[in-house]
Residue frames as a rotation matrix with the C-alpha (Angstrom) as fourth column:
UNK 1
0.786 0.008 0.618 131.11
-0.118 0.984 0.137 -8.03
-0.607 -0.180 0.774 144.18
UNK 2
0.930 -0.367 -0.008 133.48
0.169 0.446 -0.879 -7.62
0.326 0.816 0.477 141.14
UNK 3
0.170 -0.808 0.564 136.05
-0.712 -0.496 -0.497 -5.47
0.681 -0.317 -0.660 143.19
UNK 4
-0.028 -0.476 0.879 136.10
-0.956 0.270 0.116 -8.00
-0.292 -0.837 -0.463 145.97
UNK 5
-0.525 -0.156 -0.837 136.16
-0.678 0.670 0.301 -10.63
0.514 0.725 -0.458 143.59
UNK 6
-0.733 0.390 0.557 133.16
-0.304 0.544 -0.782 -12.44
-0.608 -0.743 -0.280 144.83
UNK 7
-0.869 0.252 0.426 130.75
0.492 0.527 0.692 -14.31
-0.050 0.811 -0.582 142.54
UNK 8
-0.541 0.669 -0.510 127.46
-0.314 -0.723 -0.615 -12.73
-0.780 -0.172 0.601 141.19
UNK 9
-0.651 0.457 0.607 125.03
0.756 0.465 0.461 -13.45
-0.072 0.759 -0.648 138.84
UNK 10
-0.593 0.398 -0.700 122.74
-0.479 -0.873 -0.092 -10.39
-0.648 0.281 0.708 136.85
UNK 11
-0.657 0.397 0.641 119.76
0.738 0.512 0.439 -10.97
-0.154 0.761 -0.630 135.24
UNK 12
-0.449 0.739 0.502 117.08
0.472 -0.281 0.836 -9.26
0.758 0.612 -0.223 133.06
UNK 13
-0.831 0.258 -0.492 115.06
0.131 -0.770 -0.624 -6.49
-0.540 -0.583 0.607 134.52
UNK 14
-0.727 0.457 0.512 111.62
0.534 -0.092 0.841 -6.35
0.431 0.885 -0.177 132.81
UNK 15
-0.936 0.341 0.085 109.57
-0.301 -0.656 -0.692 -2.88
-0.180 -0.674 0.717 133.67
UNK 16
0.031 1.000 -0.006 106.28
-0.756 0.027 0.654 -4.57
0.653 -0.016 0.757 132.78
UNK 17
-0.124 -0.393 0.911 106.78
-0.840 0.530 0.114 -7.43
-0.528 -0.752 -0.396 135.43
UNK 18
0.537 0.101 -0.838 105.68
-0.527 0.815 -0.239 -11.28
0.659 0.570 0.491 134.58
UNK 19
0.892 -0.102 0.440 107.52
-0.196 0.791 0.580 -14.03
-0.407 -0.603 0.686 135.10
UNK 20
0.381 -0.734 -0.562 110.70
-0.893 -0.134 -0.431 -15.10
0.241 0.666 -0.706 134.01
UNK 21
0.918 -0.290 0.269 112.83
0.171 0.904 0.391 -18.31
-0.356 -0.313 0.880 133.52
UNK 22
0.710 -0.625 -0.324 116.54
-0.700 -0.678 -0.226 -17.31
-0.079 0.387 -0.919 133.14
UNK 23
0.621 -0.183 0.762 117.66
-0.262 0.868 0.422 -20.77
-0.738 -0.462 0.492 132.76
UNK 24
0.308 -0.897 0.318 119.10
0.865 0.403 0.298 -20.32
-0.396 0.183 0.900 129.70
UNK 25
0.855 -0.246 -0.457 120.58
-0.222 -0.969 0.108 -16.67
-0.470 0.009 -0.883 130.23
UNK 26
0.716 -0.640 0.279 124.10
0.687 0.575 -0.445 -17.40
0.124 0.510 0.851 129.96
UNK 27
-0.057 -0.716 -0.696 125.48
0.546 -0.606 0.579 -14.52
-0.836 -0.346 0.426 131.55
UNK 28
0.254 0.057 -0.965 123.71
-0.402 -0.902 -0.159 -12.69
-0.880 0.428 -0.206 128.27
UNK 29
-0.659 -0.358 -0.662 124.78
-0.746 0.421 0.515 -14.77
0.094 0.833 -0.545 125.36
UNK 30
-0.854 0.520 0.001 121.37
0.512 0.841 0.173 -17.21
0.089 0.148 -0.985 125.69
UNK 31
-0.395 0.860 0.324 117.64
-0.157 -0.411 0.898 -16.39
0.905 0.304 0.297 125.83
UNK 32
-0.964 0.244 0.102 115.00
-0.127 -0.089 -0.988 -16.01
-0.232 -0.966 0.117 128.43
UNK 33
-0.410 0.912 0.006 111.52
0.741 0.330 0.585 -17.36
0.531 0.244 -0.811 128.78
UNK 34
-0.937 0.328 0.119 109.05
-0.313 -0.639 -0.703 -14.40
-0.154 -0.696 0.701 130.06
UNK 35
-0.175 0.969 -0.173 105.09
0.912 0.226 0.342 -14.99
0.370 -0.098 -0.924 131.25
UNK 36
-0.186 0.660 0.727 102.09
-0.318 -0.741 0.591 -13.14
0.929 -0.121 0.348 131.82
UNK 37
-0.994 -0.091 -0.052 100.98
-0.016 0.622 -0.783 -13.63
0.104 -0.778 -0.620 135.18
UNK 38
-0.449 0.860 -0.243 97.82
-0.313 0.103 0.944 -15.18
0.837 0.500 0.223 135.10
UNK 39
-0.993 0.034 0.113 95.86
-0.054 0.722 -0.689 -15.79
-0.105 -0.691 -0.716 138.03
UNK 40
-0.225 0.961 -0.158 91.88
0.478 0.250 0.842 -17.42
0.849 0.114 -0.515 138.28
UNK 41
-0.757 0.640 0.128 89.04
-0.613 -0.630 -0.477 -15.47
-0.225 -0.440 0.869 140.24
UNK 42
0.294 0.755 0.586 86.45
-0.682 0.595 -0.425 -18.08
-0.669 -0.275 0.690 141.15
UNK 43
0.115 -0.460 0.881 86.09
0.093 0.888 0.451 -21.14
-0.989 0.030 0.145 139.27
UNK 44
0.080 -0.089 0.993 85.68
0.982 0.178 -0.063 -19.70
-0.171 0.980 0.102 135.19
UNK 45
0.998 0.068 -0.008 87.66
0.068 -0.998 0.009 -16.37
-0.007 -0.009 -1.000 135.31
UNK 46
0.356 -0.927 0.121 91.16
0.931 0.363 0.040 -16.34
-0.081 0.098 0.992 134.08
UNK 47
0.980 0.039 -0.194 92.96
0.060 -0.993 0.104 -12.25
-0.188 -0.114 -0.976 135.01
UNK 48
0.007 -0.993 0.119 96.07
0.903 -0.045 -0.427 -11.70
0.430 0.111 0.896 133.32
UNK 49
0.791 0.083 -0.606 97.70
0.487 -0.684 0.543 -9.16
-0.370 -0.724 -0.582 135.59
UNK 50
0.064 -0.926 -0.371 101.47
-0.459 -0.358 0.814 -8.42
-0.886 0.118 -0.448 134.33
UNK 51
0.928 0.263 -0.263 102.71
-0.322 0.215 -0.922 -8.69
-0.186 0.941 0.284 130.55
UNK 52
0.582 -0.781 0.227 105.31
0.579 0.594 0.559 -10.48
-0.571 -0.194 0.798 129.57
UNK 53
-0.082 -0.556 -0.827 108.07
-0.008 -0.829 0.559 -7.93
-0.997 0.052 0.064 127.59
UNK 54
-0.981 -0.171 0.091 107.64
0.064 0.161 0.985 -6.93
-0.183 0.972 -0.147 124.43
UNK 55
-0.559 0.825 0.087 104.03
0.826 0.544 0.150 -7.46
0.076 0.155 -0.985 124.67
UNK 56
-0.809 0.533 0.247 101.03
-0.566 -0.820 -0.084 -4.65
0.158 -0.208 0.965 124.69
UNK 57
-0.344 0.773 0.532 97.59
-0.276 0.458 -0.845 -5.33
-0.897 -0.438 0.056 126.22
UNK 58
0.486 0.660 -0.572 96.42
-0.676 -0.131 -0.725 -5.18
-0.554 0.739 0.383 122.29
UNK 59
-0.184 -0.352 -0.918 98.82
-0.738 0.666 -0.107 -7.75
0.649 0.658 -0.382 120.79
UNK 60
-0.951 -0.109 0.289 98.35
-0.239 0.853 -0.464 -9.92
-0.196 -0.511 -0.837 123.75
UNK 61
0.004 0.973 0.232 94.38
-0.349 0.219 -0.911 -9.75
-0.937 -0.078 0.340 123.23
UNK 62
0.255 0.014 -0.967 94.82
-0.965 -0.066 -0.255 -10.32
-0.067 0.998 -0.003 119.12
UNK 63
-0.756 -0.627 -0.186 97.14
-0.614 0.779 -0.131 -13.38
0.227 0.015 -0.974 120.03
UNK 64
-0.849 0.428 0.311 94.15
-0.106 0.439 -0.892 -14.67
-0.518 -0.790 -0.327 122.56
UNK 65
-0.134 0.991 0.010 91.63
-0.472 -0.055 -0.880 -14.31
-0.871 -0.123 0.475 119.97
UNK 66
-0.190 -0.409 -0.893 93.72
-0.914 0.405 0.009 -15.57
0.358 0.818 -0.450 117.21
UNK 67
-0.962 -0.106 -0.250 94.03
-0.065 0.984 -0.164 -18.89
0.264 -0.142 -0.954 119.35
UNK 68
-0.380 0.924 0.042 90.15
-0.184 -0.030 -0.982 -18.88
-0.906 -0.381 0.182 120.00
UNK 69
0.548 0.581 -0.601 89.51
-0.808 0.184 -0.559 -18.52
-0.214 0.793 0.571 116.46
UNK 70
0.095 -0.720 -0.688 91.72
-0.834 0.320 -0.450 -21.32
0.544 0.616 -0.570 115.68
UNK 71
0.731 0.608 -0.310 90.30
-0.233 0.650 0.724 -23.43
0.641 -0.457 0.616 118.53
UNK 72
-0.180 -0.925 -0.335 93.52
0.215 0.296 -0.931 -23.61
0.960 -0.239 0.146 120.39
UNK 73
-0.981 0.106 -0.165 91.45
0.158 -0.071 -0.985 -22.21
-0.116 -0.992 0.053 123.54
UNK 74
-0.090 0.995 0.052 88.07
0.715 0.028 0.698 -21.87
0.693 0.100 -0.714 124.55
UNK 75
-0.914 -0.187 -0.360 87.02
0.383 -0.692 -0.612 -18.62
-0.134 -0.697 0.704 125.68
UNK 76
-0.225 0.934 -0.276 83.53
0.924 0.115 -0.364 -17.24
-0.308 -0.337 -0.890 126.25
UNK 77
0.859 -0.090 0.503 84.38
-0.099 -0.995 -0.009 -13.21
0.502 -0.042 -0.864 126.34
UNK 78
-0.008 -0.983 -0.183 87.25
0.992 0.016 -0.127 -11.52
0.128 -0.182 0.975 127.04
UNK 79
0.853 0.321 0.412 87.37
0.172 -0.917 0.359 -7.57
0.494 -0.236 -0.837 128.49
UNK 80
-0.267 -0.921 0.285 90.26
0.431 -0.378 -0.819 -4.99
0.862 -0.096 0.497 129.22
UNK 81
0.914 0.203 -0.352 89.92
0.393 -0.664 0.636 -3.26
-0.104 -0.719 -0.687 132.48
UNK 82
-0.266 -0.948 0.175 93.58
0.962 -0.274 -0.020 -1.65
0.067 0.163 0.984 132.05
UNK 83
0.911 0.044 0.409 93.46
-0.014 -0.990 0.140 1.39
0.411 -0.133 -0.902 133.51
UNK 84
0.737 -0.640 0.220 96.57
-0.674 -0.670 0.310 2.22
-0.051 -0.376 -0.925 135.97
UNK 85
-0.340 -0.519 0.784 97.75
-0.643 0.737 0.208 -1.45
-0.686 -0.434 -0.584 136.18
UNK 86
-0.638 0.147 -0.756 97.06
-0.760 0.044 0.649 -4.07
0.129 0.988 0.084 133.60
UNK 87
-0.398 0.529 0.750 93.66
-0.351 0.667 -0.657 -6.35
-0.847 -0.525 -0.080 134.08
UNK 88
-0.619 0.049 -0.784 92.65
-0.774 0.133 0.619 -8.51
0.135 0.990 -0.045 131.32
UNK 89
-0.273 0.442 0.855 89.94
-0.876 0.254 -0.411 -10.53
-0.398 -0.860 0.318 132.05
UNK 90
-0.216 0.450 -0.866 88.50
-0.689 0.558 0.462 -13.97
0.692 0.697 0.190 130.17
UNK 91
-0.258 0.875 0.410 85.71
-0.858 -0.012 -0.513 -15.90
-0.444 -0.484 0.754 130.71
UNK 92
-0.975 -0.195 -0.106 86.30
-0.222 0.868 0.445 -19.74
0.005 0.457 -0.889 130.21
UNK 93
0.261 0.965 -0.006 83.03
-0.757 0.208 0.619 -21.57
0.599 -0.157 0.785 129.24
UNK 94
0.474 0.266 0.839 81.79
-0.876 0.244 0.417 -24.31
-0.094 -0.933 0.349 131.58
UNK 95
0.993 -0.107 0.055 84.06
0.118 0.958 -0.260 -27.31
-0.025 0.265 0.964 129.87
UNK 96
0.553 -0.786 0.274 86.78
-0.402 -0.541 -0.739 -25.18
0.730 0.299 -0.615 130.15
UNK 97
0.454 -0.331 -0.827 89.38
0.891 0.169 0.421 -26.78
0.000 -0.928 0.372 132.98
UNK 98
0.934 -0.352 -0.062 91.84
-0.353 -0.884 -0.306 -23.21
0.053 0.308 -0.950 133.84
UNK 99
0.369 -0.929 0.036 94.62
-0.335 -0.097 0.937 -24.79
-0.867 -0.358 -0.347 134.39
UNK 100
-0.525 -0.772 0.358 95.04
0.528 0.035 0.849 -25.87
-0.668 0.635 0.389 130.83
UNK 101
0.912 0.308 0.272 93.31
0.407 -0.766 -0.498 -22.99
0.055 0.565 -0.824 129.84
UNK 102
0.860 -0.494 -0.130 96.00
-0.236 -0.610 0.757 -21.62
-0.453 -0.620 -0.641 131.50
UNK 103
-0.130 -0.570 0.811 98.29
0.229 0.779 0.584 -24.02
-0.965 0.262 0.029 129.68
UNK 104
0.291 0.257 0.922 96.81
0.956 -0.045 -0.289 -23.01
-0.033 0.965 -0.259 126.25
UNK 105
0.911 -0.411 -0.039 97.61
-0.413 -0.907 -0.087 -18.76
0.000 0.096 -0.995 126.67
UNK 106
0.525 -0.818 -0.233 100.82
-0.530 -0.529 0.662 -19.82
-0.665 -0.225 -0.712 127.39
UNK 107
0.030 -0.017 0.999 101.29
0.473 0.881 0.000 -22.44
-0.880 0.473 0.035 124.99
UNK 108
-0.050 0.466 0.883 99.07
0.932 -0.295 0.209 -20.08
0.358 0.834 -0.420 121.38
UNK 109
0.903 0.222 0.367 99.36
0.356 -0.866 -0.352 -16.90
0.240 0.449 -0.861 122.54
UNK 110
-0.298 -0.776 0.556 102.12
0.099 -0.604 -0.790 -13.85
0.949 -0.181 0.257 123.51
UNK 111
0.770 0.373 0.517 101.61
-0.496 -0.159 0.854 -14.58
0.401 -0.914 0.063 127.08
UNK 112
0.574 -0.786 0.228 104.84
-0.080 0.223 0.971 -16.23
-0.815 -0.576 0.065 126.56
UNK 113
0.949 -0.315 -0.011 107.39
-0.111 -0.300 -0.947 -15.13
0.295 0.900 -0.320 124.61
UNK 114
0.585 -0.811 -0.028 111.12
0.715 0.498 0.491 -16.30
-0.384 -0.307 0.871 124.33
UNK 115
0.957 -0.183 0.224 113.47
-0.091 -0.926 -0.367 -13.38
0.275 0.331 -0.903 124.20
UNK 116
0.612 -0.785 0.095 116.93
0.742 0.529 -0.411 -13.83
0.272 0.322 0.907 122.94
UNK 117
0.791 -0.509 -0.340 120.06
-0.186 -0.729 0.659 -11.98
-0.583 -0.458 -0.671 124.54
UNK 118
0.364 -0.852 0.375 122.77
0.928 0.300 -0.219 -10.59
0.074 0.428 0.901 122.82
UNK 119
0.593 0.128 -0.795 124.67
0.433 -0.883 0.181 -8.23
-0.679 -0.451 -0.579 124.08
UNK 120
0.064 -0.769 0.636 126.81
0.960 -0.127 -0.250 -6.19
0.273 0.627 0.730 121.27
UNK 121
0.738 -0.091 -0.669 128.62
0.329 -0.817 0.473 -2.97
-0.590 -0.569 -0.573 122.71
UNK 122
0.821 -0.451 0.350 131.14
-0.107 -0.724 -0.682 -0.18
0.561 0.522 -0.642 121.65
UNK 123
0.613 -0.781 -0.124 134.52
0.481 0.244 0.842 -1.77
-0.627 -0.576 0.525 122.70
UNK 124
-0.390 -0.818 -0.423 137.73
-0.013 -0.455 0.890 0.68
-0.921 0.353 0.167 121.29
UNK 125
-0.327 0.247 -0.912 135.30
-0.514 -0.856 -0.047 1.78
-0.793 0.453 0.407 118.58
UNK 126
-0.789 0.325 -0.522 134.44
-0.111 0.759 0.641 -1.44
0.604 0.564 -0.563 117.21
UNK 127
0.571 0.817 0.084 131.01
-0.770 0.498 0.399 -3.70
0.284 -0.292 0.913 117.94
UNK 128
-0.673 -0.595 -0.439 131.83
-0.351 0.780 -0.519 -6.43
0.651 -0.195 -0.734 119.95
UNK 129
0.537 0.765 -0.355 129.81
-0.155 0.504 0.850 -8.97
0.829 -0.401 0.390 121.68
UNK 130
-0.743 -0.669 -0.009 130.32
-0.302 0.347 -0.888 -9.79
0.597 -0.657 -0.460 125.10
UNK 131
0.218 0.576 -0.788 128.53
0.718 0.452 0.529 -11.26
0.661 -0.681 -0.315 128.46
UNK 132
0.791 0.579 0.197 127.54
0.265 -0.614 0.743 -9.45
0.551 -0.536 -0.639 131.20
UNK 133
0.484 -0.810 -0.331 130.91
0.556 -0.008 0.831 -10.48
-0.676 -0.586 0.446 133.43
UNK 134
-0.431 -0.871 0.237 132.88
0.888 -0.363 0.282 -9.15
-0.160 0.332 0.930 130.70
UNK 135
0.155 0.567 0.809 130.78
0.592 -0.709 0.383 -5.89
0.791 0.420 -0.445 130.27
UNK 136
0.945 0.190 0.265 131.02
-0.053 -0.714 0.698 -5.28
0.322 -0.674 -0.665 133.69
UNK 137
0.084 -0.994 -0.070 135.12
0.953 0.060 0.296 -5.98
-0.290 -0.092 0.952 133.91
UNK 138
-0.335 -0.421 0.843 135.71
0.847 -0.526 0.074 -4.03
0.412 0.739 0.533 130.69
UNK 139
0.410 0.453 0.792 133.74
0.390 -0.872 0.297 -0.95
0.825 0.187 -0.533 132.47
UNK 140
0.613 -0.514 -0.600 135.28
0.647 -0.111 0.755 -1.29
-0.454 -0.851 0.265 136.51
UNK 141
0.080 -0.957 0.280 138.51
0.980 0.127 0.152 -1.27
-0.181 0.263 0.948 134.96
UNK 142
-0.023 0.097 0.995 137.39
0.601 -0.794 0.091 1.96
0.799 0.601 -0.040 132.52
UNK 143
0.778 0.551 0.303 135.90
0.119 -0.602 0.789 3.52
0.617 -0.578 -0.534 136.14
UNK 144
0.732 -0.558 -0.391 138.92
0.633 0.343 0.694 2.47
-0.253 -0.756 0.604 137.93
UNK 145
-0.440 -0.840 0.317 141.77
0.891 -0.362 0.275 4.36
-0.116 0.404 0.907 135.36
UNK 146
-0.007 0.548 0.837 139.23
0.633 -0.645 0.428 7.10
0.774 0.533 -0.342 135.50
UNK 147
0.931 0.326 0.163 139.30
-0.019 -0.404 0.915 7.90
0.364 -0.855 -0.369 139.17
UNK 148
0.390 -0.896 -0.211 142.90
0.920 0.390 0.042 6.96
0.045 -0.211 0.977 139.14
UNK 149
-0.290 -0.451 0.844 143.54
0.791 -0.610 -0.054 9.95
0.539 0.652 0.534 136.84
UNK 150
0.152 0.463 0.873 141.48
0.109 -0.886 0.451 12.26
0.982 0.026 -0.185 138.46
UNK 151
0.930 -0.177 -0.322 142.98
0.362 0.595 0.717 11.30
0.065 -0.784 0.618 141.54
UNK 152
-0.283 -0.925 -0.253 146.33
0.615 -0.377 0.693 12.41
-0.736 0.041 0.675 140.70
UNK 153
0.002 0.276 0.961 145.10
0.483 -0.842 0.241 15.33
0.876 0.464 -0.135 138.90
UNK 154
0.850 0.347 0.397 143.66
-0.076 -0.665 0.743 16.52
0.521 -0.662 -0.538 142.26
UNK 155
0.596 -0.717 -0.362 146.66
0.729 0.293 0.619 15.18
-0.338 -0.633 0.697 144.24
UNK 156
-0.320 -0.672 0.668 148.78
0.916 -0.400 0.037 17.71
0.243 0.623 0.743 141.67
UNK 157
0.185 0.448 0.875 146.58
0.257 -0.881 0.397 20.46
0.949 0.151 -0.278 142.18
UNK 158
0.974 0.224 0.021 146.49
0.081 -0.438 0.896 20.38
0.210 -0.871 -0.445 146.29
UNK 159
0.345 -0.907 -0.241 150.55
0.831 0.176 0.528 19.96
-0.437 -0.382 0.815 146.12
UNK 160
-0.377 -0.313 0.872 150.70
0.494 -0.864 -0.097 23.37
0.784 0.394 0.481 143.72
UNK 161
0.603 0.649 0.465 148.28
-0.032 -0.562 0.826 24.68
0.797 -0.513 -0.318 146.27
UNK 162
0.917 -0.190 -0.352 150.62
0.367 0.049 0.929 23.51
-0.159 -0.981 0.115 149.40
UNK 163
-0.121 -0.985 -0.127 153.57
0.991 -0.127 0.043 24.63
-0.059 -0.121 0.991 147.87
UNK 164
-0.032 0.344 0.938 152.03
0.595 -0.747 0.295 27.93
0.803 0.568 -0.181 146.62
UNK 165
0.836 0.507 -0.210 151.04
0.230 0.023 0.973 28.34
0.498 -0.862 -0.098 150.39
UNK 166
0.632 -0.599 -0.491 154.42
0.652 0.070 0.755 28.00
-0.418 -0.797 0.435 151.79
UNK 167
-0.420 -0.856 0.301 156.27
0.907 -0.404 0.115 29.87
0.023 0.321 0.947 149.54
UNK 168
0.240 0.787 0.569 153.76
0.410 -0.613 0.675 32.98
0.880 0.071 -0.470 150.32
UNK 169
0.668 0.026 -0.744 154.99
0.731 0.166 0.662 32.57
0.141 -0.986 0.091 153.97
């Protein structure tokens, strides 16, 4: 897209999945909102499935029981199944509604976590901040004068080689 000068837009990659709100990315120079994805299994069973970044099944459970002790949710029990994939399970009592149970994890615990972006890179041996567009200019460009060179390197080499050739004749 950058060679054919055509707009684009890059965001965040997070290898535990979640959710994300990249509203205020900024092309890297603002922050991002990641969630757990939570979904309900009958009517008082709340299963976090995916973690939001940054997060480990053990700080996210610490957070969840911090807000429990601190009344910020009501939770009955709570159990890890994490085994290949992440399953966190919790057991709302019967006054619980989930959706603002659901509303309270993300609210009191690390089931959502705002994660500032700044990018700061090795530009001509200095730190320098930049955004993503200008990260990926400042490298084309680098990839472009790189293949240029080696380009006319090889071009040099197959013209010793054709002359080398003819003067053999």
């Amino acid at each position: 897209a950058l060679l054919s000068k055509q707009p684009f837009r890059i965001l965040p990659d997070f290898p535990q999945g979640g959710l994300m709100d990249a509203e205020d990315y900024e092309d890297g120079r603002g922050s991002v909102l990641v969630r757990a994805r939570i979904d309900k299994r009958g009517e008082r069973t709340l299963v976090i499935r995916e973690l939001p970044f940054g997060a480990t099944t053990d700080s996210l459970m610490a957070s969840i029981e911090d807000a429990a002790r601190n009344s910020k949710i009501k939770i009955t029990s709570m159990s890890d199944f994490t085994a290949g994939q992440v399953e966190i399970e919790i057991q709302l009592p019967a006054e619980q509604n989930p959706e603002r149970a659901v509303e309270a994890l993300y609210a009191f615990t690390h089931c959502q976590m705002q994660i500032p972006s700044r990018i700061v890179v090795i530009r001509d041996n200095k730190p320098a901040e930049m955004d993503v567009p200008a990260i990926l200019r400042y490298s084309t460009s680098r990839l472009l004068e790189i293949l240029r060179r080696e380009l006319m390197r090889r071009r040099r080499r197959l013209a010793d080689e054709i002359h080398g050739q003819t003067l053999a004749r």
